[in-house]
DSSP file (Angstrom, degrees, kcal/mol; ACC not computed):
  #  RESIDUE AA STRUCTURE BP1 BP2  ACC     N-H-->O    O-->H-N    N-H-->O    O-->H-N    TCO  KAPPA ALPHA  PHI   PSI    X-CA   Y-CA   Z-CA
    1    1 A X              0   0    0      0, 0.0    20,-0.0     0, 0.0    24,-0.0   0.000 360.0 360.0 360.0 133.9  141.0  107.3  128.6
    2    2 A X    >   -     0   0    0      1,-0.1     3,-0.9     2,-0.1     4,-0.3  -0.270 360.0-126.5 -73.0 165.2  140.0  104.1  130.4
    3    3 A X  G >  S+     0   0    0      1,-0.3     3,-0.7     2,-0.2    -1,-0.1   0.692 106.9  58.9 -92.6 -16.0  140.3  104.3  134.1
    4    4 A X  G 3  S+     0   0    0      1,-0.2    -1,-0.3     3,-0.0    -2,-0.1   0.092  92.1  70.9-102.8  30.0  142.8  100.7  134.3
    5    5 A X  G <  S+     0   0    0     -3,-0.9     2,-0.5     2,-0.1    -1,-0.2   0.240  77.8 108.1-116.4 -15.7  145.4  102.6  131.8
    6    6 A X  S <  S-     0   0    0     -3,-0.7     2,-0.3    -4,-0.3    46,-0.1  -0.266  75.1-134.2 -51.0 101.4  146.1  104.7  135.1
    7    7 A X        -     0   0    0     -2,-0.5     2,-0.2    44,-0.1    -1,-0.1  -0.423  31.4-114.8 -73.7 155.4  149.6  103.8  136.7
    8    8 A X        +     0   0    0     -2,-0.3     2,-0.4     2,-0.1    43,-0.1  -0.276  42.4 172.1 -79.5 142.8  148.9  103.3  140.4
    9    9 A X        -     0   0    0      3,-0.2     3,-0.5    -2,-0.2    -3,-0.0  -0.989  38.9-127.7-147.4 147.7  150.6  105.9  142.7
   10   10 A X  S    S+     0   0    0     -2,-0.4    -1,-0.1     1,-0.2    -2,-0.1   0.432 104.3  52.7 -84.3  27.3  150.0  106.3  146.4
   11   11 A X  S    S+     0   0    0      2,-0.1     2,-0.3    70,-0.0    -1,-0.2   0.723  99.5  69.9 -98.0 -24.8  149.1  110.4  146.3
   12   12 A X        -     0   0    0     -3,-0.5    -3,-0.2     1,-0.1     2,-0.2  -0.472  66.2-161.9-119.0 149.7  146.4  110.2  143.5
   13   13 A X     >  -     0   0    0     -2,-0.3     4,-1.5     1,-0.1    -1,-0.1  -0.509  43.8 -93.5-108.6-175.9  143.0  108.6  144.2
   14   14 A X  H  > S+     0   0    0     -2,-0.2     4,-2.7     2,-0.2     5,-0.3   0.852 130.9  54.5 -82.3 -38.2  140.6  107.3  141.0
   15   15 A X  H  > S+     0   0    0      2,-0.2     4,-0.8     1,-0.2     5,-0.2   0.885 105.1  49.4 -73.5 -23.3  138.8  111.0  141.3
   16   16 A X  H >> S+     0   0    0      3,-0.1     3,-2.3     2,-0.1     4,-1.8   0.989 113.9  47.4 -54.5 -65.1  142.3  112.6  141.0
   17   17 A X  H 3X S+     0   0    0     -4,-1.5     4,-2.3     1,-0.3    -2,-0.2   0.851 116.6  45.9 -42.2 -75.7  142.8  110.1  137.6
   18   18 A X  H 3< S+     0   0    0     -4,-2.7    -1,-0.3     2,-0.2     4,-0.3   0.583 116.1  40.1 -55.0 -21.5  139.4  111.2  136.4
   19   19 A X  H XX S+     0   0    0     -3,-2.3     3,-4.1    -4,-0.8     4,-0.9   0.912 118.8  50.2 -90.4 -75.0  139.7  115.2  137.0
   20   20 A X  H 3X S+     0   0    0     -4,-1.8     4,-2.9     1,-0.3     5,-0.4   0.743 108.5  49.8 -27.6 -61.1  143.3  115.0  135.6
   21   21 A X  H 3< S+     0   0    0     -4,-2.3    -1,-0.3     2,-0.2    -2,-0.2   0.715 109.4  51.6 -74.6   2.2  142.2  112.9  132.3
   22   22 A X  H <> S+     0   0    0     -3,-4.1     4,-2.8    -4,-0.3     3,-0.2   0.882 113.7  57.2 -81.1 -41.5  139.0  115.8  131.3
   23   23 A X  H  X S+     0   0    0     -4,-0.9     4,-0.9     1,-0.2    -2,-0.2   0.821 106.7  35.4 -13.3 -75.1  142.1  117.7  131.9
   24   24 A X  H  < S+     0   0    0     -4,-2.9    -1,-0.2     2,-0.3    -3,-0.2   0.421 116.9  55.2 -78.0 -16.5  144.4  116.1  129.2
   25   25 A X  H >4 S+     0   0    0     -5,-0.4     3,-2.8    -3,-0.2    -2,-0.2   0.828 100.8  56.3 -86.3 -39.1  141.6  115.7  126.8
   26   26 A X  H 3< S+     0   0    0     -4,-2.8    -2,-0.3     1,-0.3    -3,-0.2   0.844 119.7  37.2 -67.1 -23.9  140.6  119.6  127.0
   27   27 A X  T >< S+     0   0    0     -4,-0.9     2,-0.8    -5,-0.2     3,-0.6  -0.011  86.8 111.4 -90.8  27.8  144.5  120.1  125.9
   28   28 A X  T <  S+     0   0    0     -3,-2.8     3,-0.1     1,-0.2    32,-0.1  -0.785  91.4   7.7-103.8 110.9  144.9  117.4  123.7
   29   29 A X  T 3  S+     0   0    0     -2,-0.8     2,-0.6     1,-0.6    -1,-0.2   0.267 100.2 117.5 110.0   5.1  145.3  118.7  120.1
   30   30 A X  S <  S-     0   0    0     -3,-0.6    -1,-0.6     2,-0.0     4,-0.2  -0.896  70.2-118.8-127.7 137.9  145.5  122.5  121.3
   31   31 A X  S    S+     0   0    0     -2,-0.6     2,-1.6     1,-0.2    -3,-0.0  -0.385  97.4  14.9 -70.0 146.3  148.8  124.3  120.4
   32   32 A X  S >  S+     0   0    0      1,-0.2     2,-1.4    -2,-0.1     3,-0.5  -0.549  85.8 128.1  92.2 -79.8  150.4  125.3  123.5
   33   33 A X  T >>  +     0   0    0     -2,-1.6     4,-3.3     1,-0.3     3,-0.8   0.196  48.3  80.5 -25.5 -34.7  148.4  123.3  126.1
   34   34 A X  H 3> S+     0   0    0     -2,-1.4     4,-1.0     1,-0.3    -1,-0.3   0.709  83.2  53.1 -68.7   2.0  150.8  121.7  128.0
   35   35 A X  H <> S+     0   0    0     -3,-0.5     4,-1.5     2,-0.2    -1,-0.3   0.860 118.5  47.5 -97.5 -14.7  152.1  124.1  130.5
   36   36 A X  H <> S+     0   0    0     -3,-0.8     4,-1.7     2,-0.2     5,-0.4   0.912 108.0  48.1 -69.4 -46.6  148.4  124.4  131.2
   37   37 A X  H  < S+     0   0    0     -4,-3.3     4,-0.2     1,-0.2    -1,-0.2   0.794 113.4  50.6 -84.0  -1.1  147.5  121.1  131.4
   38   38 A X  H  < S+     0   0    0     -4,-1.0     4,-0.4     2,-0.2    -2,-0.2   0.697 110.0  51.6 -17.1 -57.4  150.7  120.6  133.9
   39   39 A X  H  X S+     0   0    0     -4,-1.5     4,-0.8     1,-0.2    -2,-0.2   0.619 106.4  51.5 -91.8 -16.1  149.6  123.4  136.0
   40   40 A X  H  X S+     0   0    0     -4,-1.7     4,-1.9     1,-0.2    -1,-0.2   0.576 116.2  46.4 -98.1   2.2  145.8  122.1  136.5
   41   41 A X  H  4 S+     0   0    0     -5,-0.4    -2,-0.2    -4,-0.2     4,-0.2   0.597 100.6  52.4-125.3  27.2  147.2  118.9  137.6
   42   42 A X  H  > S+     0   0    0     -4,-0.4     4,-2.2     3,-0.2     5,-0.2   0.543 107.1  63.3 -99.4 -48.4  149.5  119.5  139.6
   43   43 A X  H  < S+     0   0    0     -4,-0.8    -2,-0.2     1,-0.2    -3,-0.1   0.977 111.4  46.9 -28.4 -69.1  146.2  121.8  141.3
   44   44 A X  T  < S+     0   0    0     -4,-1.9    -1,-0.2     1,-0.2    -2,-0.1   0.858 121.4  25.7 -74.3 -28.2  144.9  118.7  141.7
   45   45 A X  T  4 S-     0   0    0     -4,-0.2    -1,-0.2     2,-0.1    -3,-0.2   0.847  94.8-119.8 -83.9 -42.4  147.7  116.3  143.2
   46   46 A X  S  < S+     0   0    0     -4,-2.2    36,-0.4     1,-0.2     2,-0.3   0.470  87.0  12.0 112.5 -22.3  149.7  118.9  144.9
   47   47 A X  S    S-     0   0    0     -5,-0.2     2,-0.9    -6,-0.2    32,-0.2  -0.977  83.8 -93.9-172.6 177.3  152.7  118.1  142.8
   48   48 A X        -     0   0    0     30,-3.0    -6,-0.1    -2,-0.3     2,-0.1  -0.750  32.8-163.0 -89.9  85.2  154.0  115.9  139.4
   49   49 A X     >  -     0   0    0     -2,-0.9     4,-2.2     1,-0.1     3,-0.1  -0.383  34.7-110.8 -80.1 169.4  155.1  112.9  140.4
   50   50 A X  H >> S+     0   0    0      1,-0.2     4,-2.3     2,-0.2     3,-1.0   0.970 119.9  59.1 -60.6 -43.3  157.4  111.1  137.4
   51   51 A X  H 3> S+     0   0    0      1,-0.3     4,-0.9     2,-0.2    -1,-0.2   0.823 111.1  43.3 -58.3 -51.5  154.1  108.3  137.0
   52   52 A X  H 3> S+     0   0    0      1,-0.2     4,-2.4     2,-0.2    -1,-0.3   0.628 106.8  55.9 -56.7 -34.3  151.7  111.4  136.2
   53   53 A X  H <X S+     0   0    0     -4,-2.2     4,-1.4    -3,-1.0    -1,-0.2   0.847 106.6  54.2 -64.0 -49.7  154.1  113.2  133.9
   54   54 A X  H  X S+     0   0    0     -4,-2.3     4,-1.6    -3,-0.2    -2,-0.2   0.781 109.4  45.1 -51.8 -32.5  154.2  110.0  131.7
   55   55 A X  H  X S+     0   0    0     -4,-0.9     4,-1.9     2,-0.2    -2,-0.2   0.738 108.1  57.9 -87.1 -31.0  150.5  109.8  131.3
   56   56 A X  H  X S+     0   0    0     -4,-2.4     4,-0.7     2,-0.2     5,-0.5   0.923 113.0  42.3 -22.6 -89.1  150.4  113.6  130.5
   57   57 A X  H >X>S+     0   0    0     -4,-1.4     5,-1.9     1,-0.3     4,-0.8   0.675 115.4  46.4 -36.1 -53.0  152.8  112.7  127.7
   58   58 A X  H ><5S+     0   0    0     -4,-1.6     3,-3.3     1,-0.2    -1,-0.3   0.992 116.1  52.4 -50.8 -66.9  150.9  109.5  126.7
   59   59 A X  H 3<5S+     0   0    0     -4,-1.9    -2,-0.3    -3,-0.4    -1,-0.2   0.546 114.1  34.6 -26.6 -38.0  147.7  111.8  126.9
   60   60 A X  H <<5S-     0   0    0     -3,-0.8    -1,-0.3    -4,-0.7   -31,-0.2   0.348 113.5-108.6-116.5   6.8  148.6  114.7  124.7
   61   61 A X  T <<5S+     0   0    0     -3,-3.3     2,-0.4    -4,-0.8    -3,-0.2   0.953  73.1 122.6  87.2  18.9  150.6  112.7  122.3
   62   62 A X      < -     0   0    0     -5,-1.9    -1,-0.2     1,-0.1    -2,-0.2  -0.975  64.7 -73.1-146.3 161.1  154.1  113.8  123.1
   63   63 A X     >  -     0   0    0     -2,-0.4     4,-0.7     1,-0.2     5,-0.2   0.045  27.5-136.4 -64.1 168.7  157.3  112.9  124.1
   64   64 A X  H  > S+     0   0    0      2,-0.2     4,-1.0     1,-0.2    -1,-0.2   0.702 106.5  52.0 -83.8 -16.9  157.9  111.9  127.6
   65   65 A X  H  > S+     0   0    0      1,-0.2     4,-3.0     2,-0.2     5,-0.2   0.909 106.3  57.5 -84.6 -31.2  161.5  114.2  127.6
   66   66 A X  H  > S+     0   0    0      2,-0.2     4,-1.3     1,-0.2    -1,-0.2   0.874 111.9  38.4 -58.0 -29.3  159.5  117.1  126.4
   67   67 A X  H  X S+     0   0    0     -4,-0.7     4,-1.7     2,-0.2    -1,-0.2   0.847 112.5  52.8 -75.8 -61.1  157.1  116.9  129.5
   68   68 A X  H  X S+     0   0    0     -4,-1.0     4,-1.6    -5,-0.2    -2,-0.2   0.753 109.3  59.1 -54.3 -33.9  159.6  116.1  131.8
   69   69 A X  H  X S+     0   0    0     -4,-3.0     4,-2.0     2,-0.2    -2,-0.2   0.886 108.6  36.7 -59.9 -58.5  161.3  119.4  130.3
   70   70 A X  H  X S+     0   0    0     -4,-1.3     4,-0.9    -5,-0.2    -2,-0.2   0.748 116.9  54.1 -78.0 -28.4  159.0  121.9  130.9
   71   71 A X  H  < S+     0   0    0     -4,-1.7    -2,-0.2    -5,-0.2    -1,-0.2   0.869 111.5  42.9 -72.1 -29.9  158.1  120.5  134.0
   72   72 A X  H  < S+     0   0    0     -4,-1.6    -2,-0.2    -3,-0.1    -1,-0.1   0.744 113.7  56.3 -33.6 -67.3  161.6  120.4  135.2
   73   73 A X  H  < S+     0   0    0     -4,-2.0    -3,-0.2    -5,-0.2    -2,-0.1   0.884  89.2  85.5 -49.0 -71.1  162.3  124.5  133.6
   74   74 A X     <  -     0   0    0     -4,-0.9     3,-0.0     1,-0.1     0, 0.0  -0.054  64.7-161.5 -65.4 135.5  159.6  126.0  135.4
   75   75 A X  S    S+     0   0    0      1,-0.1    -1,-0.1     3,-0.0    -2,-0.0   0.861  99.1  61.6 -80.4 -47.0  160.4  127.3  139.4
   76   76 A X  S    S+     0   0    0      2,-0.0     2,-0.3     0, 0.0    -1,-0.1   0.686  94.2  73.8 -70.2  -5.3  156.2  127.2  139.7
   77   77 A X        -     0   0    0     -7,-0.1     2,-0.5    -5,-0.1   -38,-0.1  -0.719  67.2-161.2 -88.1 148.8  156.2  123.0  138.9
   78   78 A X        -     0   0    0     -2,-0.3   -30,-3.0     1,-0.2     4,-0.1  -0.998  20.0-170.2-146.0 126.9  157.3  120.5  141.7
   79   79 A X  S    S+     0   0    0     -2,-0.5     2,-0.2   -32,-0.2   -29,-0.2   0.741  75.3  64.1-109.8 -24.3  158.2  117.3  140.8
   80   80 A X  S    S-     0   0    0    -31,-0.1     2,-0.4   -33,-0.1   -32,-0.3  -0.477  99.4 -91.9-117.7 150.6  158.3  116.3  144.9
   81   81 A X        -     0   0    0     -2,-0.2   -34,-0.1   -34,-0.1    41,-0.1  -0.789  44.4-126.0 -91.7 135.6  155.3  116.4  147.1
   82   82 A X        -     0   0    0    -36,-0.4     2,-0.4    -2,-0.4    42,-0.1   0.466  18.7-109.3 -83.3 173.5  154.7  120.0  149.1
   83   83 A X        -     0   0    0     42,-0.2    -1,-0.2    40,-0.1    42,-0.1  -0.829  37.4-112.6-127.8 146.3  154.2  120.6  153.1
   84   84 A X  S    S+     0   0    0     -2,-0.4     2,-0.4    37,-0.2    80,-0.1   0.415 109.9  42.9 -59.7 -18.1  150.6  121.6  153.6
   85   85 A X  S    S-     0   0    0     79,-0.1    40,-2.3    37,-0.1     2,-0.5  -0.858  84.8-138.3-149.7 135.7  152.2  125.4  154.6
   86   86 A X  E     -a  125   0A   0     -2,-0.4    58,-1.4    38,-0.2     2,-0.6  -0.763  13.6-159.7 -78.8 130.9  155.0  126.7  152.5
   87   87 A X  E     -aB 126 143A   0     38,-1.7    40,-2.2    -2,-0.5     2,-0.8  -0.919  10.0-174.2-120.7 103.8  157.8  128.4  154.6
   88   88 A X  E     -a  127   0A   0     54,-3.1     2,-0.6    -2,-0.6    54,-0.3  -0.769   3.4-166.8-105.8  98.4  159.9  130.8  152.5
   89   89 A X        -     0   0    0     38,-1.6    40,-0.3    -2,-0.8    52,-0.2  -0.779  18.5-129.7-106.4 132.1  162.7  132.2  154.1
   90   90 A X        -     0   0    0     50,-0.9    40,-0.2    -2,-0.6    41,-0.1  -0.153  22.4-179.9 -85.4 136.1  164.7  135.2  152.7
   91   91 A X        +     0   0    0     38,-1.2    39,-0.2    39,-0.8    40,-0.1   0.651  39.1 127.5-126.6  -1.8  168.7  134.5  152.6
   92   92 A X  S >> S-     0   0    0     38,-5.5     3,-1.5    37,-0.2     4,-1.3   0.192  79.6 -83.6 -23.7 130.1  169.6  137.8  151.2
   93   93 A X  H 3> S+     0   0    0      1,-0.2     4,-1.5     2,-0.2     3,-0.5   0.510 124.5  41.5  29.6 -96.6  172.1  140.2  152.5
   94   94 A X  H 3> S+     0   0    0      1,-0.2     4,-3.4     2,-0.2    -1,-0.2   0.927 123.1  41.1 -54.0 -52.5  169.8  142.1  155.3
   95   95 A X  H <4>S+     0   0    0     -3,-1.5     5,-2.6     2,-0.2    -1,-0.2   0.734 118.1  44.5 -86.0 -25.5  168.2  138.8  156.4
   96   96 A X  H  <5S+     0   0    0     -4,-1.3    -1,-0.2    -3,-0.5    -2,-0.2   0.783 120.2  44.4 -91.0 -23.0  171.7  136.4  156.3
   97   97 A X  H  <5S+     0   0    0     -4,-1.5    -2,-0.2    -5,-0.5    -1,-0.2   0.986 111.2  52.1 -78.2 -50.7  173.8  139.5  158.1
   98   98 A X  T  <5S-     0   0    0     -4,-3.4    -1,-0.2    -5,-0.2    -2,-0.2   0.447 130.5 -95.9 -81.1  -3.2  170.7  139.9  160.7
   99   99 A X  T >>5 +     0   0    0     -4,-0.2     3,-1.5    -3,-0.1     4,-0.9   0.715  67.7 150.0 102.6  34.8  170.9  135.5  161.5
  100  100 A X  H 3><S+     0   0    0     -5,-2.6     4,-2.1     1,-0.2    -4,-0.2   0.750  70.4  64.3 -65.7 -20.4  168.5  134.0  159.4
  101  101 A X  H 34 S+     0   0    0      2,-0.2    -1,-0.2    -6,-0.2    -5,-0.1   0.636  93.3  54.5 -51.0 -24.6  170.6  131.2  159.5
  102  102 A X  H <> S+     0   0    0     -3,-1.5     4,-1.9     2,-0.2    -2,-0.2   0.690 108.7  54.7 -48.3 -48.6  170.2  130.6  163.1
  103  103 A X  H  X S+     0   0    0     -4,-0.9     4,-1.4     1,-0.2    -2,-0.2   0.907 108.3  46.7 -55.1 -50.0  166.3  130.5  162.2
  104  104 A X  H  < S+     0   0    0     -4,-2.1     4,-0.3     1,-0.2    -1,-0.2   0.670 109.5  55.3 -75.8  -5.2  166.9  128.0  159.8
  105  105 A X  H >> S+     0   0    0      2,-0.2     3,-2.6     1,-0.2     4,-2.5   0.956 112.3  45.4 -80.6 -53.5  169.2  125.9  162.3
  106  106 A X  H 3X S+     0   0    0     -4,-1.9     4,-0.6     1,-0.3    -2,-0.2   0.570 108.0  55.0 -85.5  -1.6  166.6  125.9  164.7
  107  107 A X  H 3X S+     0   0    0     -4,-1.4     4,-1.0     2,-0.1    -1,-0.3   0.600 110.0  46.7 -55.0 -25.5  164.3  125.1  162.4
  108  108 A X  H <>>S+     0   0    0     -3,-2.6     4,-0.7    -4,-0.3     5,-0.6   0.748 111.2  46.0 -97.9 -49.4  166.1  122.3  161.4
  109  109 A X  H  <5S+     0   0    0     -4,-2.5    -3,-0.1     1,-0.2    -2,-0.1   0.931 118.4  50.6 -76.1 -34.1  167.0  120.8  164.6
  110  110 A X  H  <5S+     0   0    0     -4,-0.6    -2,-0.2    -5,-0.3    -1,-0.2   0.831 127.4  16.4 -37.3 -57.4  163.3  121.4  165.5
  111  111 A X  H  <5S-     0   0    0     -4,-1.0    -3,-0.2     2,-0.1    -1,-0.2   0.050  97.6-117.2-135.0   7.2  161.6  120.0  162.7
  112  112 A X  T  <5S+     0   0    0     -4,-0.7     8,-0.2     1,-0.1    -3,-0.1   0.824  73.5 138.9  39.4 107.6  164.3  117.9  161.2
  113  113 A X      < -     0   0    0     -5,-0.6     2,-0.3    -8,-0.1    -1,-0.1   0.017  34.3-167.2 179.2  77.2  164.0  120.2  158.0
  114  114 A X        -     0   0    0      1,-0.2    -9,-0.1     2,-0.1     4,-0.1  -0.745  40.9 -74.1-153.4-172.8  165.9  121.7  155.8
  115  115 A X  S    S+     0   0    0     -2,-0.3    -1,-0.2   -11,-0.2    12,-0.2   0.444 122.4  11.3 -42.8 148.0  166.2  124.3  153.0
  116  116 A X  S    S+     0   0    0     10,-1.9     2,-0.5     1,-0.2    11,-0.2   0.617 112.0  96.7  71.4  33.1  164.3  122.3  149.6
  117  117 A X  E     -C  126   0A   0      9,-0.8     9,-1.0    -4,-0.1     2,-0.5  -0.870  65.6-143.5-128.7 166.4  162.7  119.3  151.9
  118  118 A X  E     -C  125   0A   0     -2,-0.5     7,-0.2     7,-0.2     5,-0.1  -0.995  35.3 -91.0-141.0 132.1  159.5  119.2  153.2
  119  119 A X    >   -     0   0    0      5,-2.6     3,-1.9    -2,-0.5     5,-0.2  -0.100  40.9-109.0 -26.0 116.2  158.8  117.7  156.6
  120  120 A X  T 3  S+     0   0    0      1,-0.3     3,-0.1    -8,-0.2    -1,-0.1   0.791 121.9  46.2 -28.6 -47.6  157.9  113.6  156.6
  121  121 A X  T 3  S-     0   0    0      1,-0.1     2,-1.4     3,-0.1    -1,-0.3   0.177 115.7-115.2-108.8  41.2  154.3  114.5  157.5
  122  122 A X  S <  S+     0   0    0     -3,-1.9     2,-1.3     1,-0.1    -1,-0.1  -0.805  76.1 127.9  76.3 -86.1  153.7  117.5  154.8
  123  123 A X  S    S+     0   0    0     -2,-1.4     2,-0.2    41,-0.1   -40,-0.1  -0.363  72.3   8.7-101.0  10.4  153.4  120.0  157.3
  124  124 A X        -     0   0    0     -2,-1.3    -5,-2.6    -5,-0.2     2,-0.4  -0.652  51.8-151.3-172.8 161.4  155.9  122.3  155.8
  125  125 A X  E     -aC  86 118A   0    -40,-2.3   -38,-1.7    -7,-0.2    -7,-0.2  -0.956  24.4-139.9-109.8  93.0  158.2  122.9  152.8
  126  126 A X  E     -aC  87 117A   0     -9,-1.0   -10,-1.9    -2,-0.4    -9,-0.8  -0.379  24.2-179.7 -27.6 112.3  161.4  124.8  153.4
  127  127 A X  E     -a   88   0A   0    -40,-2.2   -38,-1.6    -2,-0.2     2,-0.8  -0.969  15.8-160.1-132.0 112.7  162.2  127.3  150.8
  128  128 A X        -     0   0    0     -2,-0.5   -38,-0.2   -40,-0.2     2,-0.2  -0.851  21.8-176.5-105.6 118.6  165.2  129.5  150.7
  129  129 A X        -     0   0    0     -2,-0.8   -38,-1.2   -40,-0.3     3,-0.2  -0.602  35.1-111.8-106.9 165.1  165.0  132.8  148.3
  130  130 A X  S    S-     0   0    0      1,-0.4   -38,-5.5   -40,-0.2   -39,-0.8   0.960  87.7 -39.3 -46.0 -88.0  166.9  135.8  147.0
  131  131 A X        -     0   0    0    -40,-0.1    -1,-0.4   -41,-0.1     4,-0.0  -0.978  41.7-136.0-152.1 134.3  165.1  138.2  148.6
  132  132 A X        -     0   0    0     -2,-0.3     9,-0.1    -3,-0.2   -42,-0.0  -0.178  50.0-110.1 -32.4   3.6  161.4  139.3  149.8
  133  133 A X  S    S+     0   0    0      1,-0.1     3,-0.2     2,-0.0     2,-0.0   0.799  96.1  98.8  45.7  27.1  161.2  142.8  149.0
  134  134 A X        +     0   0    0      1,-0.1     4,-0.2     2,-0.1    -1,-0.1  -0.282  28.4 147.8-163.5  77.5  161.3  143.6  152.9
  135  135 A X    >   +     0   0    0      1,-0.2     3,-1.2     2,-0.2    -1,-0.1   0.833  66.5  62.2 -51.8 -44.3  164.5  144.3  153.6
  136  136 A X  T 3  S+     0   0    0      1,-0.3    -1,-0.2    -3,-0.2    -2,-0.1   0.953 101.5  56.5 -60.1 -56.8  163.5  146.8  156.4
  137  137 A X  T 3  S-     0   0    0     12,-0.1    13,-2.0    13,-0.0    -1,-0.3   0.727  98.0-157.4 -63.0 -17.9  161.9  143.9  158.3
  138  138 A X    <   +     0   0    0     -3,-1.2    12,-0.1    -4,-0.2    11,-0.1   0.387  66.6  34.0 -26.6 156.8  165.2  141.6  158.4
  139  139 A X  S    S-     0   0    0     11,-0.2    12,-4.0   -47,-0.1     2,-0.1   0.622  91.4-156.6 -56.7 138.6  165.4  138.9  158.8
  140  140 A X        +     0   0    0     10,-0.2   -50,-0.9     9,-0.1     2,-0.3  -0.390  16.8 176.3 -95.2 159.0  162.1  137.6  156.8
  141  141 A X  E     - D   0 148A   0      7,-2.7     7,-2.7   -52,-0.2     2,-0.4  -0.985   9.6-165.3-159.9 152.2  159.9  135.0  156.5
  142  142 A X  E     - D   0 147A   0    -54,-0.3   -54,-3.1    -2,-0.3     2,-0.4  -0.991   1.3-170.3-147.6 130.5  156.8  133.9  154.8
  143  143 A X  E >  S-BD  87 146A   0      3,-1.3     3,-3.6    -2,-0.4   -56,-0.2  -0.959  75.0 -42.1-126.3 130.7  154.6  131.2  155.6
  144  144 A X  T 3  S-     0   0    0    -58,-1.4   -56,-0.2    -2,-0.4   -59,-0.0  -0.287 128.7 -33.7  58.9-103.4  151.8  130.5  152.8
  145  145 A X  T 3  S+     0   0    0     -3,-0.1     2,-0.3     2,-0.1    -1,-0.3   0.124 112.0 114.8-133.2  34.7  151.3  134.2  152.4
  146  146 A X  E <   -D  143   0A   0     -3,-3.6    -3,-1.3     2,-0.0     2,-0.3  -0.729  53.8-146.1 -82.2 150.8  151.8  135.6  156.1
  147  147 A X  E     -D  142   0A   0     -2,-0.3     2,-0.3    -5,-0.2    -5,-0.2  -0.915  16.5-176.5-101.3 151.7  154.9  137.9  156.4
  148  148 A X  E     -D  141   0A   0     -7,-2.7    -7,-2.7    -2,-0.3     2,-0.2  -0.947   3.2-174.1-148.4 146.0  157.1  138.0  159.8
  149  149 A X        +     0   0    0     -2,-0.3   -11,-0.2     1,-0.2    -9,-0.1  -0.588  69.0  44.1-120.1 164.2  159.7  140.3  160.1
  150  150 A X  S    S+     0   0    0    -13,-2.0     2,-0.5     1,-0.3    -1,-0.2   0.797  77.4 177.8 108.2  34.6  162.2  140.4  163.0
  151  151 A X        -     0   0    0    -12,-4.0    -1,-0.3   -14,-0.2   -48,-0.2  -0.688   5.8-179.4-100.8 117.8  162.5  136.1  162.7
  152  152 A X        -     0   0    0     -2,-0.5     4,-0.2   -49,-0.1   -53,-0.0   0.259  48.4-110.7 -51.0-164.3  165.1  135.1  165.4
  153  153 A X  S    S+     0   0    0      2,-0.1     4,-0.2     3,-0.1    -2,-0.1   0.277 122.6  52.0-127.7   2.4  166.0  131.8  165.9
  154  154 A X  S >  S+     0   0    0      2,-0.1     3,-1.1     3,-0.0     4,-0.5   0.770 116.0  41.5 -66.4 -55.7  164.1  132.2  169.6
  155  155 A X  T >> S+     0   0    0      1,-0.2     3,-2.5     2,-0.1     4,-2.0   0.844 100.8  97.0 -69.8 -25.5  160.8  133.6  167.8
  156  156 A X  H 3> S+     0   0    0      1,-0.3     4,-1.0    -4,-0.2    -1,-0.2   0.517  87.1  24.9  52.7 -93.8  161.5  130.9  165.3
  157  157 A X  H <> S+     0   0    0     -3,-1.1     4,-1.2     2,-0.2    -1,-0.3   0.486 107.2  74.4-107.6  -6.8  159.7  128.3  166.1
  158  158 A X  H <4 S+     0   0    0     -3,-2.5     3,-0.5    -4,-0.5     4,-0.4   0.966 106.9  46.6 -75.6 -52.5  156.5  130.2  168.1
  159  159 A X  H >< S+     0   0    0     -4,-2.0     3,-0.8     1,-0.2     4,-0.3   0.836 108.0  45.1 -48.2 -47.1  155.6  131.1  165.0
  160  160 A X  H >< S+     0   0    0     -4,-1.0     3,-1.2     1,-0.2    -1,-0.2   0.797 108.2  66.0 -53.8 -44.4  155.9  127.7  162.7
  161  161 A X  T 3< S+     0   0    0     -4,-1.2    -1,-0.2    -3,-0.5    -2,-0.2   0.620  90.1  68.5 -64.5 -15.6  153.9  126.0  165.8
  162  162 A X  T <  S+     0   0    0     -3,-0.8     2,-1.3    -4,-0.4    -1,-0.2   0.867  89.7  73.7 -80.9 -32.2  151.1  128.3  164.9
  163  163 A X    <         0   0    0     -3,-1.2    -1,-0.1    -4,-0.3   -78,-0.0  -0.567 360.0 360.0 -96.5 122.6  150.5  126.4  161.8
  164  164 A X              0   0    0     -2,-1.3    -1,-0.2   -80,-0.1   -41,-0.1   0.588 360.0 360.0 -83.9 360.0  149.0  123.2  161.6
């Protein structure tokens, strides 16, 4: 693919373009490919923005709703750009009864920030889930892949401060 066929986006640099299109040429013609090549370029940007999902589609030779479809169906694709530390807080039961809502208020007034958004300068992505499988710890929280159990809406924010 020529390098000026690229639509300009401000996330993706010309060495994004280049790793992304060896990418889309090793899936182009191979059954299957796309949720693979989706998921290594997304590695490399950090999310799909809509301009990259249209040059998939040009790239492998398929329609633009089909791309946009599977990229959309899938939890593990992100059409929106990411906070540098994922913060997944549990809203289940144990965790909603025990004031994880509190957390997330004072997250929110904190960090202007709240459940699906990510923070203005990346530096976290609010995520609220089911459950964590650690009930006993209520109310939970996971940043990238620490657990903390017990999260007030004091302890709250000592923690989150930890991460740059």
């Amino acid at each position: 693919m020529k390098t000026n066929t690229h639509p300009h986006h401000p996330d993706i640099t010309g060495e994004m373009w280049t790793r992304m299109d060896e990418i889309i040429a090793n899936g182009k013609g191979q059954p299957g490919s796309l949720i693979t090549v989706l998921r290594e370029c997304q590695e490399v940007v950090g999310y799909l923005p809509s301009e990259l999902l249209s040059h998939i589609s040009h790239g492998l030779v398929l329609p633009t709703s089909q791309v946009f479809g599977v990229a959309t169906f899938y939890s593990f694709f992100s059409l929106t750009p990411k906070g540098r530390h994922i913060v997944r807080v549990c809203t289940g039961t144990a965790c909603y009864v025990k004031g994880i809502k509190e957390a997330m208020g004072r997250i929110d007034t904190t960090f202007d920030l709240k459940e699906g958004e990510t923070t203005e300068d990346r530096r976290f992505t609010l995520e609220g889930v089911r459950c964590l499988g650690a009930c006993g710890l209520a109310p939970v929280m996971v940043v990238d892949k620490d657990i903390y159990g017990d999260v007030t809406s004091n302890k709250v924010i000592n923690i989150l401060e930890k991460y740059e």
